[in-house]
The first five atom37 places (N, CA, C, CB, O) and aatype in JSON, in Angstrom:
{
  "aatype": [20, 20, 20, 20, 20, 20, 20, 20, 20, 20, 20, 20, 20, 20, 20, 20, 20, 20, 20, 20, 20, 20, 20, 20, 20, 20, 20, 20, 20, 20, 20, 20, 20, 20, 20, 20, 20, 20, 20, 20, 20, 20, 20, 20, 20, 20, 20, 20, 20, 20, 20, 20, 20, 20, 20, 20, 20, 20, 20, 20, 20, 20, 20, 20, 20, 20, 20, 20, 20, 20, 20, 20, 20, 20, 20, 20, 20, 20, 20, 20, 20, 20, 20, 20, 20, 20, 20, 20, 20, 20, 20, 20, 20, 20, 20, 20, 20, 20, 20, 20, 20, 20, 20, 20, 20, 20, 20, 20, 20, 20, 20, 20, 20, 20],
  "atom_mask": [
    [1, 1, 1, 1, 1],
    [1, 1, 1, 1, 1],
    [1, 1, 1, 1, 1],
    [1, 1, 1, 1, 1],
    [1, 1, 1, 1, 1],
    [1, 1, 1, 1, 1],
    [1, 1, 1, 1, 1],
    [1, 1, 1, 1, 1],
    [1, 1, 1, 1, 1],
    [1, 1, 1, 1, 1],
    [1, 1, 1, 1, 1],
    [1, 1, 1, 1, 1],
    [1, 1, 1, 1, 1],
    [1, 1, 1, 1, 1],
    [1, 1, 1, 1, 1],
    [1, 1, 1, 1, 1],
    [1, 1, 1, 1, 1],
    [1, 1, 1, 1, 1],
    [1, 1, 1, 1, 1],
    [1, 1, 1, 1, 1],
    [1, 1, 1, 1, 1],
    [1, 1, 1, 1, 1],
    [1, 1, 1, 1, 1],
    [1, 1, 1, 1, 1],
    [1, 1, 1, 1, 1],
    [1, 1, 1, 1, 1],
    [1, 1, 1, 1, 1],
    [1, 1, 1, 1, 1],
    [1, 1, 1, 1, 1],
    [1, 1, 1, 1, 1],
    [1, 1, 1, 1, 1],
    [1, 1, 1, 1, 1],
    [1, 1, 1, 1, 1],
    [1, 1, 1, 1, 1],
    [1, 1, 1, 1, 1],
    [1, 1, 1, 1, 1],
    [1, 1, 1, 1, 1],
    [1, 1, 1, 1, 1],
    [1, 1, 1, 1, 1],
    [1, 1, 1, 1, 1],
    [1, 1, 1, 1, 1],
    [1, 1, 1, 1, 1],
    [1, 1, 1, 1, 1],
    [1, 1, 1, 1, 1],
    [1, 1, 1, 1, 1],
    [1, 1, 1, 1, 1],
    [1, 1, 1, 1, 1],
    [1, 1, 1, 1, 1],
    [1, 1, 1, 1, 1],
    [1, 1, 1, 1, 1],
    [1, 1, 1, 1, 1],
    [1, 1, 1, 1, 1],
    [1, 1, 1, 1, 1],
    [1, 1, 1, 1, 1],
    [1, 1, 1, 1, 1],
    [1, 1, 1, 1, 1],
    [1, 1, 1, 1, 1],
    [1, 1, 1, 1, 1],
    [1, 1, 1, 1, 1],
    [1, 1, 1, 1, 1],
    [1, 1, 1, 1, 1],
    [1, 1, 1, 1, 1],
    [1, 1, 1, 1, 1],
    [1, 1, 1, 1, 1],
    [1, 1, 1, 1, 1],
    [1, 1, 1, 1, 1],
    [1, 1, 1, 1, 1],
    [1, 1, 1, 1, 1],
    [1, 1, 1, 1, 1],
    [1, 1, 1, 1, 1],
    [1, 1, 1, 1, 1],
    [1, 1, 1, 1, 1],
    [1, 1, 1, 1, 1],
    [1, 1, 1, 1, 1],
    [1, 1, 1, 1, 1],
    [1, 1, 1, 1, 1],
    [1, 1, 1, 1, 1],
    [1, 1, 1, 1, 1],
    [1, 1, 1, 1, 1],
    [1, 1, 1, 1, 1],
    [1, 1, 1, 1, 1],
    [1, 1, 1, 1, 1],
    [1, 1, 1, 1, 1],
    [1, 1, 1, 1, 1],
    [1, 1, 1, 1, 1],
    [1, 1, 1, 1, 1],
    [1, 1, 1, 1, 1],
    [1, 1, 1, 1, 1],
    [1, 1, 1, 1, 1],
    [1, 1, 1, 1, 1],
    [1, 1, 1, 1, 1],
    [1, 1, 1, 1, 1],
    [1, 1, 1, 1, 1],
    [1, 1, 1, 1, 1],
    [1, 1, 1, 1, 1],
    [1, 1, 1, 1, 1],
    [1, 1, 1, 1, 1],
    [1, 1, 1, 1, 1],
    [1, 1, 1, 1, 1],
    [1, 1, 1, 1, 1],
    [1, 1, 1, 1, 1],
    [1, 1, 1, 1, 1],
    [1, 1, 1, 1, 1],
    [1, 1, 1, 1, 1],
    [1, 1, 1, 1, 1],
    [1, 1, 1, 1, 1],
    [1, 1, 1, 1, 1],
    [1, 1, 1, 1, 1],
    [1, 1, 1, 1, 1],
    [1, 1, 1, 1, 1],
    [1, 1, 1, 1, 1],
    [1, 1, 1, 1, 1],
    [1, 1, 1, 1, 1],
    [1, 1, 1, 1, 1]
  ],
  "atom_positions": [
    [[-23.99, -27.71, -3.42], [-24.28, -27.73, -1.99], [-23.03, -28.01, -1.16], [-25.35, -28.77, -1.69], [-22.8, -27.46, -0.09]],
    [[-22.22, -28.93, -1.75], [-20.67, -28.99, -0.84], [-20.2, -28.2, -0.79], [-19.61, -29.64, -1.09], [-19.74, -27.72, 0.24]],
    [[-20.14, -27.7, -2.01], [-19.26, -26.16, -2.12], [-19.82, -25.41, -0.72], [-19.76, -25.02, -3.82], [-19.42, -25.15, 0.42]],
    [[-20.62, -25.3, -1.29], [-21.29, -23.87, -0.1], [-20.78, -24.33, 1.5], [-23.6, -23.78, -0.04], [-20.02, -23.63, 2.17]],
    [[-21.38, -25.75, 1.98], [-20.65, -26.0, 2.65], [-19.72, -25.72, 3.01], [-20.56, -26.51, 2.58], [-19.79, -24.93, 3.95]],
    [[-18.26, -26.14, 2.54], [-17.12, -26.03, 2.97], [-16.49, -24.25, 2.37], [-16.33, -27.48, 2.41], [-15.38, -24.01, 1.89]],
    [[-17.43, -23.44, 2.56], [-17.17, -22.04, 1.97], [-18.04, -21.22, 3.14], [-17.79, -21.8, 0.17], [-18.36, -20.03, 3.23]],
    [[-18.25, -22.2, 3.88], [-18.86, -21.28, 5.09], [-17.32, -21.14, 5.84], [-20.34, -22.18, 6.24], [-16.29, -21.81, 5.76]],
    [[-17.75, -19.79, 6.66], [-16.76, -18.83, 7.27], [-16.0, -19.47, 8.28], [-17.4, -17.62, 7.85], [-14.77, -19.44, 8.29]],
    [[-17.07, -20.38, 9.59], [-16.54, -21.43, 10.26], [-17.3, -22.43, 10.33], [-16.19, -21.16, 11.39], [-18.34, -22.55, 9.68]],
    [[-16.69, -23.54, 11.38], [-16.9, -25.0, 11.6], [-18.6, -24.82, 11.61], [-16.07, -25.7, 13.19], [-19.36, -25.25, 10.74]],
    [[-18.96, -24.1, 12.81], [-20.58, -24.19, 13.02], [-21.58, -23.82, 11.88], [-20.98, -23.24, 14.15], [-22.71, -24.27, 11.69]],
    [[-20.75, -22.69, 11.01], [-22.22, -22.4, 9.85], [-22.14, -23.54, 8.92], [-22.16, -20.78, 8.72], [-23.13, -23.91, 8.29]],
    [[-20.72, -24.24, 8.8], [-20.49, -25.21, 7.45], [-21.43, -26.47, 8.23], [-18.41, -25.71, 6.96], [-22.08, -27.21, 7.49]],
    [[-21.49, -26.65, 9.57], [-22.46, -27.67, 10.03], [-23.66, -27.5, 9.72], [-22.5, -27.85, 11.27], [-24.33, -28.37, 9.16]],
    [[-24.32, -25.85, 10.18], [-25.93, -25.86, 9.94], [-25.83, -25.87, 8.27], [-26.92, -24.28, 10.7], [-26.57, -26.59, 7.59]],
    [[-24.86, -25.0, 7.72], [-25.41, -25.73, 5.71], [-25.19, -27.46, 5.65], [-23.83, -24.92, 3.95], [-25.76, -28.2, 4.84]],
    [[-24.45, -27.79, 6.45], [-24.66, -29.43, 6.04], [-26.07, -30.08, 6.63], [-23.3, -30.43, 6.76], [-26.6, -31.09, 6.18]],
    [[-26.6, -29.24, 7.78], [-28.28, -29.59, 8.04], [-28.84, -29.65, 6.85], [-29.19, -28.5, 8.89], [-29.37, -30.63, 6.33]],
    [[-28.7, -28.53, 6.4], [-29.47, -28.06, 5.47], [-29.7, -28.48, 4.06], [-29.17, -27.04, 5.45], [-30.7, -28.44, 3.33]],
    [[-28.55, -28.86, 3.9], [-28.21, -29.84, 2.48], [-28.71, -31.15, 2.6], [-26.6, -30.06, 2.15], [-29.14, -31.66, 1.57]],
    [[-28.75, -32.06, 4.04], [-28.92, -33.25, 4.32], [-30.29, -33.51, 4.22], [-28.39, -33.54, 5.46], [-30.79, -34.35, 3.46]],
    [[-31.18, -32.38, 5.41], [-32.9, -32.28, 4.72], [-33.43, -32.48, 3.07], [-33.4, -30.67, 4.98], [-34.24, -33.31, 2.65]],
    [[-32.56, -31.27, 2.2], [-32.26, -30.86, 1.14], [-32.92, -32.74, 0.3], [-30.38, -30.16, 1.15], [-33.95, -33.11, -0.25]],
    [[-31.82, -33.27, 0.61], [-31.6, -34.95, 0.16], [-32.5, -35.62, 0.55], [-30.43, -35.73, 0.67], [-32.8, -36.46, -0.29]],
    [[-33.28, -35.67, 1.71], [-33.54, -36.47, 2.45], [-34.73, -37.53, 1.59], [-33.91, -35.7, 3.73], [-34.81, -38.7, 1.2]],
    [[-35.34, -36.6, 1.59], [-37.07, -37.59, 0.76], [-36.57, -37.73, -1.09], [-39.32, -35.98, 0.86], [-37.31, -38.38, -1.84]],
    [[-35.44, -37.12, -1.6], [-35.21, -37.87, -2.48], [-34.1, -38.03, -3.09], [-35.86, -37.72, -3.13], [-33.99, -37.88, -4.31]],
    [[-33.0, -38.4, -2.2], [-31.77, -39.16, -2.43], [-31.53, -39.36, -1.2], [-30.64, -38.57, -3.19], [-30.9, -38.45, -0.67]],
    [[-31.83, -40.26, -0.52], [-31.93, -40.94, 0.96], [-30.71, -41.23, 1.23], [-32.79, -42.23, 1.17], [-30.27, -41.25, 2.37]],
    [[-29.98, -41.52, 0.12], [-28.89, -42.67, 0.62], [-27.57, -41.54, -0.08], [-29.12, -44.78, -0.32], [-26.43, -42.0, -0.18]],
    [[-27.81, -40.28, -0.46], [-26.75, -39.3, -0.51], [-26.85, -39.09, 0.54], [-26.71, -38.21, -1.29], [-25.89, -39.5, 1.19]],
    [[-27.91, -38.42, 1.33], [-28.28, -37.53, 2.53], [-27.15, -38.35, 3.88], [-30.39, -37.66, 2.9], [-26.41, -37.8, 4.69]],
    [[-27.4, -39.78, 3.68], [-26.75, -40.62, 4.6], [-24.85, -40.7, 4.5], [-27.5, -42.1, 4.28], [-24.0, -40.8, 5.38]],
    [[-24.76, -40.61, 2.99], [-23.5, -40.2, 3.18], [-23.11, -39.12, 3.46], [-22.95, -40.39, 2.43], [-22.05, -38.95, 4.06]],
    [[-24.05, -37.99, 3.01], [-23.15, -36.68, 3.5], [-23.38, -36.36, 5.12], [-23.67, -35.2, 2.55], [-22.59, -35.5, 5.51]],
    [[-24.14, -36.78, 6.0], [-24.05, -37.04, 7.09], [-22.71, -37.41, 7.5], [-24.89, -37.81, 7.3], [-21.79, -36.76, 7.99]],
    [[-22.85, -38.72, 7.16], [-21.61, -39.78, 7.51], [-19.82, -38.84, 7.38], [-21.76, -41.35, 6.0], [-18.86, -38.58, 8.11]],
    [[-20.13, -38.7, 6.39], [-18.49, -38.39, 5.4], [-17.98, -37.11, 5.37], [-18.58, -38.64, 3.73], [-16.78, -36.84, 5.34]],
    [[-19.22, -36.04, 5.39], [-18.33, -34.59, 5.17], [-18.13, -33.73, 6.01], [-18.75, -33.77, 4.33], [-17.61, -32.65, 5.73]],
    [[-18.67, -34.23, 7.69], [-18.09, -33.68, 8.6], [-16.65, -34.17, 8.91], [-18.9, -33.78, 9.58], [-15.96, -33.34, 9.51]],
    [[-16.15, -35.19, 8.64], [-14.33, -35.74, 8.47], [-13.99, -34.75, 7.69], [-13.83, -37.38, 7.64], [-12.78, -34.79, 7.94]],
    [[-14.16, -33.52, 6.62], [-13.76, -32.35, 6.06], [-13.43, -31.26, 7.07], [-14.77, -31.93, 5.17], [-12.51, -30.44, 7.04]],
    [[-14.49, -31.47, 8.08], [-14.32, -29.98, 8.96], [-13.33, -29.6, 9.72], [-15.24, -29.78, 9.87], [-13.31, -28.54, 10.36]],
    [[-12.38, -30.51, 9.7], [-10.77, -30.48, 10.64], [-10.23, -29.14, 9.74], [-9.4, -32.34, 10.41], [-9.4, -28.39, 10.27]],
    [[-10.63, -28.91, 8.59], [-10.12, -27.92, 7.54], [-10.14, -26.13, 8.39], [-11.4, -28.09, 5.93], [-9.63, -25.05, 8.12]],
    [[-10.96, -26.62, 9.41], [-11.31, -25.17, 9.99], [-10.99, -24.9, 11.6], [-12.95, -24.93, 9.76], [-11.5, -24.07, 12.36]],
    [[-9.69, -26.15, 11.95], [-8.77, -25.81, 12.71], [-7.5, -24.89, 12.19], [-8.41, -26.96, 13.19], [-6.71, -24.32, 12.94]],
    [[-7.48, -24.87, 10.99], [-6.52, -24.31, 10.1], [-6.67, -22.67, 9.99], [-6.71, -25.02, 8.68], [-7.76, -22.13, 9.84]],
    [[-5.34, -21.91, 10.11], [-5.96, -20.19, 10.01], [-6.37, -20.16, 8.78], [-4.86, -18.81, 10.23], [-6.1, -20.99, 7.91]],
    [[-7.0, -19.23, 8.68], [-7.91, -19.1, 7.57], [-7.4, -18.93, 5.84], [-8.69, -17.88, 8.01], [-7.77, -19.36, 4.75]],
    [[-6.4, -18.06, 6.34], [-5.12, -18.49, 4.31], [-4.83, -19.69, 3.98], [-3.2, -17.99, 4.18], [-4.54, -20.08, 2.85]],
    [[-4.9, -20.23, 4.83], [-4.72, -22.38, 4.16], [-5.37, -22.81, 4.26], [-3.97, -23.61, 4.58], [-5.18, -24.02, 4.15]],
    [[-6.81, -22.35, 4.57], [-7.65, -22.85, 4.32], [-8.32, -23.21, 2.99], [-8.1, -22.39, 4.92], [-8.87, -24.3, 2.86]],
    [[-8.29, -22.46, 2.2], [-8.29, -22.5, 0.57], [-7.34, -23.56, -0.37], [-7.81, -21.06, 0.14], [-7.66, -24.21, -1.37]],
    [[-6.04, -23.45, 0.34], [-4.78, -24.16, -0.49], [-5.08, -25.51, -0.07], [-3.09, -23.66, -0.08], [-4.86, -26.37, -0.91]],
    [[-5.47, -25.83, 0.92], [-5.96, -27.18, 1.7], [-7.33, -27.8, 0.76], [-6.52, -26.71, 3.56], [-7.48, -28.97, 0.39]],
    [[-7.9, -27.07, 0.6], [-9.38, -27.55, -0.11], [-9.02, -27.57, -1.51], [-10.8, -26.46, 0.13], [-9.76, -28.28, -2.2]],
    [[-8.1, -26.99, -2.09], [-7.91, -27.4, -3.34], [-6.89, -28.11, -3.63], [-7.9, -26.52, -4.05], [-5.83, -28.12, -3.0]],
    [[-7.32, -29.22, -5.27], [-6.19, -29.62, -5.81], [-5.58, -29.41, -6.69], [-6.15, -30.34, -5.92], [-5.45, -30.24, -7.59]],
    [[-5.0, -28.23, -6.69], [-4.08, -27.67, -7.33], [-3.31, -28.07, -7.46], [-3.78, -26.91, -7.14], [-3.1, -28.42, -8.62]],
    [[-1.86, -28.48, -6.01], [-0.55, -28.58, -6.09], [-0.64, -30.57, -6.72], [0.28, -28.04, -4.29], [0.14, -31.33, -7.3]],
    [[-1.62, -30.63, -6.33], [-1.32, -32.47, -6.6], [-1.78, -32.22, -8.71], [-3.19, -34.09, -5.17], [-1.16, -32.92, -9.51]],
    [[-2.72, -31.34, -9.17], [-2.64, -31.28, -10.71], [-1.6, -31.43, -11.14], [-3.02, -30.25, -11.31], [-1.17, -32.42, -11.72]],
    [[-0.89, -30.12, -10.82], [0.65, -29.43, -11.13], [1.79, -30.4, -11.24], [1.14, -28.41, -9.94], [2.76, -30.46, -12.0]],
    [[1.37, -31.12, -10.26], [2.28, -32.24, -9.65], [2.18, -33.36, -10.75], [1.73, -32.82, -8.05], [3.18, -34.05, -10.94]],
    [[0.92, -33.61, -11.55], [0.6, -34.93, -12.51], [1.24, -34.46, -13.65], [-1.06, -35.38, -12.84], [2.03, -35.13, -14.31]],
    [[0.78, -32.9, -14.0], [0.97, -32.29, -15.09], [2.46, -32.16, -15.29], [0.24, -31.11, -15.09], [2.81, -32.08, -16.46]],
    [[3.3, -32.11, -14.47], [4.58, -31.98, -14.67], [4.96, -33.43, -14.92], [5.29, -31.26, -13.53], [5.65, -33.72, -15.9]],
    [[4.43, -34.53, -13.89], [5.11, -36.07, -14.46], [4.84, -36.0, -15.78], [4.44, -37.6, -13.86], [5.79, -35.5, -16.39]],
    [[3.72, -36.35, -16.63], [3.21, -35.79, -17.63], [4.0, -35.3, -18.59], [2.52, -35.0, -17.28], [4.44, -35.85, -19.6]],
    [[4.14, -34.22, -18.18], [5.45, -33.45, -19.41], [6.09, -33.97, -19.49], [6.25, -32.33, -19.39], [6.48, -34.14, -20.64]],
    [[6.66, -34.55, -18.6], [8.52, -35.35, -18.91], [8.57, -36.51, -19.11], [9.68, -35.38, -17.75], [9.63, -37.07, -19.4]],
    [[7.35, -37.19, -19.0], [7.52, -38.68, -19.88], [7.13, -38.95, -20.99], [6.99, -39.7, -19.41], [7.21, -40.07, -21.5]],
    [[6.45, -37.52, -21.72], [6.07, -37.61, -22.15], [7.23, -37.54, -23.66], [5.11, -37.08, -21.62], [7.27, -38.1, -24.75]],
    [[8.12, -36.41, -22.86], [9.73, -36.57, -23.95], [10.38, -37.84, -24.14], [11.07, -35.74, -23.35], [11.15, -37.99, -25.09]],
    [[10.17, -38.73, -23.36], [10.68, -40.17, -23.58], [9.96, -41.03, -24.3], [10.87, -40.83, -22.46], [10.41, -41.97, -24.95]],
    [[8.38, -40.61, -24.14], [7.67, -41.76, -25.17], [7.39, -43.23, -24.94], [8.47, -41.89, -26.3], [6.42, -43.95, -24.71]],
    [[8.66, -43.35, -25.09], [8.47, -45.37, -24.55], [9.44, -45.55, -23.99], [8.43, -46.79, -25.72], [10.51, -45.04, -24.31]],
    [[9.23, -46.47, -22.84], [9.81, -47.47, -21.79], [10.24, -48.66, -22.44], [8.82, -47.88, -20.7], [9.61, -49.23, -23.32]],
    [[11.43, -49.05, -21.93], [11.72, -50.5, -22.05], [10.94, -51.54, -21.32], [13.0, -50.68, -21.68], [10.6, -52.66, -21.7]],
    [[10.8, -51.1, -20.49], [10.03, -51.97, -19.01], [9.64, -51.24, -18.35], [10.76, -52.81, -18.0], [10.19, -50.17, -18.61]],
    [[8.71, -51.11, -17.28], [8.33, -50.94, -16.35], [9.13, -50.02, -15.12], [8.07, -52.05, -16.21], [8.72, -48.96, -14.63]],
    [[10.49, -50.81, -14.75], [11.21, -50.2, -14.2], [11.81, -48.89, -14.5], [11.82, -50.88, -14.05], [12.28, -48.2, -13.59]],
    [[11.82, -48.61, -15.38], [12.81, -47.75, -16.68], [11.66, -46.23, -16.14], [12.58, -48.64, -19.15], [12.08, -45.18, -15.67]],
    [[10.16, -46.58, -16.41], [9.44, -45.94, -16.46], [9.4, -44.91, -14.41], [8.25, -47.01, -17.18], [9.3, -43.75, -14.01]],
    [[9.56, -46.34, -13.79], [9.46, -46.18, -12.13], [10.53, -44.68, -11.85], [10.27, -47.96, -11.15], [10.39, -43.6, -11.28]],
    [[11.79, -45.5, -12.75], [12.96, -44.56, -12.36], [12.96, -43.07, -13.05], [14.33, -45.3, -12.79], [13.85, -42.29, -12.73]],
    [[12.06, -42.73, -13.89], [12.2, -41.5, -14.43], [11.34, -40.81, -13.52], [11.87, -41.37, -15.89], [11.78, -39.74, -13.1]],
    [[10.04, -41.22, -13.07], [9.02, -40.84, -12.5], [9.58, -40.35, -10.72], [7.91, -42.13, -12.73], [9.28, -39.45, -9.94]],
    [[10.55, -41.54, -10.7], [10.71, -40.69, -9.01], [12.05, -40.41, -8.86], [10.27, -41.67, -7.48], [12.68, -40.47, -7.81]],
    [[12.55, -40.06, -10.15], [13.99, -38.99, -10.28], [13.47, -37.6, -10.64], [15.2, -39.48, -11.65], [14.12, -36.55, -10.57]],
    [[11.64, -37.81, -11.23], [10.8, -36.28, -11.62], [10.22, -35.84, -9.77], [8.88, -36.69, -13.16], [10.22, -34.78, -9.14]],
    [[9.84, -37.11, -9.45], [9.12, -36.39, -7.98], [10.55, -35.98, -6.87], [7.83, -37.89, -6.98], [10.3, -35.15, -5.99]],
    [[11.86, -36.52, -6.93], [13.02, -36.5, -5.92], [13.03, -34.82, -6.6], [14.67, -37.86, -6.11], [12.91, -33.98, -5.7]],
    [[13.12, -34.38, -7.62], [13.2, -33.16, -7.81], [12.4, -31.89, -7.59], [13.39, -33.24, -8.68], [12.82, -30.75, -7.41]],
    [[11.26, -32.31, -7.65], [10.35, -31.76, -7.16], [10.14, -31.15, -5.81], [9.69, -32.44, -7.36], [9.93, -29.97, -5.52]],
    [[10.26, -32.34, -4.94], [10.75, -32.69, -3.4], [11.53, -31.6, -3.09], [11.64, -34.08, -3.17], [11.32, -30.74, -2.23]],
    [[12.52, -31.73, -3.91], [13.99, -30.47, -3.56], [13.39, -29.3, -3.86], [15.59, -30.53, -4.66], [13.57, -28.28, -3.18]],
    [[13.01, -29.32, -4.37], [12.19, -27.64, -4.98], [11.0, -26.9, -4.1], [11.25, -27.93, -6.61], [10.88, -25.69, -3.88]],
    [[9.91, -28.3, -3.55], [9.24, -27.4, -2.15], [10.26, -27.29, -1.16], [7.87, -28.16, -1.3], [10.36, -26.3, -0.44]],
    [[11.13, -28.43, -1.11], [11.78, -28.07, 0.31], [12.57, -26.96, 0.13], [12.68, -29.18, 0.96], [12.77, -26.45, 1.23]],
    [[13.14, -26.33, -0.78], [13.83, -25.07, -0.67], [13.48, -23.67, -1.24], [14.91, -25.33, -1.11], [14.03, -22.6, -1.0]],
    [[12.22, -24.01, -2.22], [11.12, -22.93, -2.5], [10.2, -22.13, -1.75], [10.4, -23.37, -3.12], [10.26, -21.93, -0.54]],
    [[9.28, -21.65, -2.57], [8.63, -20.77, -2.04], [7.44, -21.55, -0.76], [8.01, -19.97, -3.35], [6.8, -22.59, -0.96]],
    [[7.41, -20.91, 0.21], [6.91, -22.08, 1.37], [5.16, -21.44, 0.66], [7.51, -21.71, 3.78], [4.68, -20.33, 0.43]],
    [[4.76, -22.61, 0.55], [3.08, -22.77, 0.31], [2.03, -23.11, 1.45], [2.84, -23.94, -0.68], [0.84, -23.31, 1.19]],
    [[2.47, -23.16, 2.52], [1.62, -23.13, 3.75], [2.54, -22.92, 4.41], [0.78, -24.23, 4.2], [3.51, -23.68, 4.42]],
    [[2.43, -21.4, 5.42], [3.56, -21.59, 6.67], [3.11, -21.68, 7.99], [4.52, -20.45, 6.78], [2.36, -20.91, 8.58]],
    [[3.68, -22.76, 8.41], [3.08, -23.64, 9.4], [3.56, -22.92, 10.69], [3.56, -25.25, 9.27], [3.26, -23.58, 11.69]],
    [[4.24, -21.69, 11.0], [4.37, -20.96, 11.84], [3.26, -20.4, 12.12], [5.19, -20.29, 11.66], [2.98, -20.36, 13.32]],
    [[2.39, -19.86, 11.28], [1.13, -19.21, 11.84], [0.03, -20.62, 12.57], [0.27, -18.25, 10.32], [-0.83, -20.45, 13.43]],
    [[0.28, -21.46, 12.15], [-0.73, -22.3, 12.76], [-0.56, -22.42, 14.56], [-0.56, -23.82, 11.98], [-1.4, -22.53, 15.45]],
    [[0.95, -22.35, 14.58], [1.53, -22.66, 16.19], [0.67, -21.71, 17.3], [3.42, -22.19, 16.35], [0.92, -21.78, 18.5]]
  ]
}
């Protein structure tokens, strides 16, 4: 039912499927129905966005990619001395990373939003 939600075309149909889902709940998960009230219209800012980032926005892809790569490379080290040892590999893996969206392939271009 979220899905569908947030897979409507715009702001107003993803509202009437969240009617619809909320009834859906109502007489027997009372206290879902109340959160999805509450909580998944704070999602719908997603559909100030033009519509190609709209997808890249709803998914977590780049933050997987992002674990999966720390992941790989500590995983060549194995063991830490301490704690610190561990800090410093991890955000000498994300400082690189960093460099790589900032001069890569742009994954949302924020010119079309202007």
């Amino acid at each position: 039912d979220i899905r569908d939600i947030f897979n409507a075309p715009d702001q107003e149909e993803a509202e009437r499927r969240l009617g619809i889902a909320v009834e859906k709940y109502r007489s027997t998960a009372a206290r879902l129905a109340v959160w999805m009230e509450e909580n998944i219209p704070e999602g719908f800012a997603i559909y100030s966005l033009p519509e190609p980032h709209r997808k890249r926005m709803r998914t977590s892809n780049p933050l997987e990619r992002l674990n999966k790569e720390i992941k790989k490379r500590t995983r060549v080290a194995t063991l830490f001395p301490n704690e610190d040892s561990l800090l410093r590999l991890v955000s000498a893996i994300l400082s690189e990373i960093s460099d790589e969206w900032e001069t890569g392939k742009i994954y949302l271009n924020m010119k079309e939003i202007g």
